[in-house]
C-alpha positions in Angstrom: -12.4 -28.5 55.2 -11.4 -25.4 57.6 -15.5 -25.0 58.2 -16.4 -28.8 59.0 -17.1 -30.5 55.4 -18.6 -27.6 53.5 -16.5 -25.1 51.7 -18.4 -22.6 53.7 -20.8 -23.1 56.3 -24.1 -22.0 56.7 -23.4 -21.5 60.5 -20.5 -19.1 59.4 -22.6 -16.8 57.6 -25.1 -16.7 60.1 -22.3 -16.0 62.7 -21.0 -13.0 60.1 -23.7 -11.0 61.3 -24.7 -11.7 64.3 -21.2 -11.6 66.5 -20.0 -9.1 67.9 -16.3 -7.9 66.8 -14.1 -9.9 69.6 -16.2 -12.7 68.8 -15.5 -13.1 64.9 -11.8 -12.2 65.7 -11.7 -14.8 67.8 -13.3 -17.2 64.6 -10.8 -15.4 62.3 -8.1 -15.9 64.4 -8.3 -19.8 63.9 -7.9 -19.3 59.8 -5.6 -16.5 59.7 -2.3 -18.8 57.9 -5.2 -19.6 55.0 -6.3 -15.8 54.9 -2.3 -15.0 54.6 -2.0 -17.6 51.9 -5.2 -16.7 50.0 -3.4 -13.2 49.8 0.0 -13.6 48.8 -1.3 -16.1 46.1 -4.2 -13.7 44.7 -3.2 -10.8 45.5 0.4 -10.0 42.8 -2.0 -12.0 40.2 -4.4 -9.1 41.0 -2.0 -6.5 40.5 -0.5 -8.0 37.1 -4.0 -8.6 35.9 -4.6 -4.7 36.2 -1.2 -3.5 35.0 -2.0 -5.3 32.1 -5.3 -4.1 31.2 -4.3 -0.7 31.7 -1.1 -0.9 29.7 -3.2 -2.5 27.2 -1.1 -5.5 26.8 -3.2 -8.5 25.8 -2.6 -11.9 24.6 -1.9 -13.3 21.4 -4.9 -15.0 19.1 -3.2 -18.4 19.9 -2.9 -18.4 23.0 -6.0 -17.3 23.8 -7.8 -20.5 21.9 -5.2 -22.9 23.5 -6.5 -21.7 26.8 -10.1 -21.3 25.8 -9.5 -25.3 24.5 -8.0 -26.5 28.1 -10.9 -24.5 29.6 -13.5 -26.7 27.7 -11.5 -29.6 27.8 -11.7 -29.4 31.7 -15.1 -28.4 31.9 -16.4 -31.4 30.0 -13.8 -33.6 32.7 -15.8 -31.8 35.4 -19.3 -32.7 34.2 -17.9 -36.2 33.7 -16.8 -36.9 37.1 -19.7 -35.1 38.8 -21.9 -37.6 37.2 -19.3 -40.5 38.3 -19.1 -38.8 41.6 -23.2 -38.9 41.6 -23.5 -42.6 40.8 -20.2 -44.0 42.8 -21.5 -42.4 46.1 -25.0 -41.5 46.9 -24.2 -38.9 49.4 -22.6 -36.8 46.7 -24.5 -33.6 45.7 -23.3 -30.9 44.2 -24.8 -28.5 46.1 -22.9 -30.0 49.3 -19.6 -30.4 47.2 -18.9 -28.4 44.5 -17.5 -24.6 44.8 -18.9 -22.3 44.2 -22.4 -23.4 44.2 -22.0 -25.0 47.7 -21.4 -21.4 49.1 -24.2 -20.0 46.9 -26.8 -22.6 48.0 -25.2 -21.6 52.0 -25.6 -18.0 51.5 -29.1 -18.8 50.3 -30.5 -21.2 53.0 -28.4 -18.4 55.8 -31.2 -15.6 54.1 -34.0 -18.4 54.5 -32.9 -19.1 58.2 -32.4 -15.5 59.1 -35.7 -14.7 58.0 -37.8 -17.6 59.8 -35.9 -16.5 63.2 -37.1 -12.7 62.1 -40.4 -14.2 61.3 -40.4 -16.1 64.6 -42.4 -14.2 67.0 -44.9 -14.2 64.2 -45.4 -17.6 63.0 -45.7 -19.3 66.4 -47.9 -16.6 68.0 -50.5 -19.4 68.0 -48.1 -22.1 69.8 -49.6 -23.1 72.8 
């Protein structure tokens, strides 16, 4: 909830490209300690992920289908309370809840907003 109920906001794409440096440093400055976390979480699991590959390590057979099982497992618990989450509360949708598709479906209405204000002078030429 750092953007105001969506996991990203339309309005923080928008202001991604059109503010000027001080101005998004002054945004950025408000999120910084998640930034920070977001890093030191990602970032070492980063770094083992590619030290493996290139050592050529990988995992055993067994492991590999236990984890492709829990990965089922949960996605199937996913689709099952999406569609609880659906019918309990009318509001739900998961274009406004659900990561990653609420930042997809953000970044796509951002590109449809940007280009009516481009299109602006255009389509209300005729506005009297």
């Amino acid at each position: 909830y750092l953007f105001g109920g969506s996991i990203i906001a339309v309005d923080m794409f928008t202001n991604l490209f059109t503010t000027n440096a001080s101005e998004a440093g002054e945004l950025l400055a408000n999120i910084w300690p998640a930034v920070v976390f977001v890093c030191v979480i990602y970032i070492p699991l980063l770094v083992l992920g590619v030290r493996s590959l290139v050592i050529k390590r990988r995992l055993s057979g067994v492991f590999r289908r236990r984890a492709l099982w829990a990965a089922a497992a949960s996605f199937v618990l996913g689709v099952i309370f999406v569609l609880v989450s659906t019918f309990a509360h009318p509001g739900f949708g998961v274009k406004y809840h659900v990561f990653p598709i609420n930042v997809i479906y953000n970044i796509d209405l951002t590109l449809d907003r940007w280009s009516q204000s481009e299109a602006y002078p255009e389509t209300s030429r005729d506005f009297r």
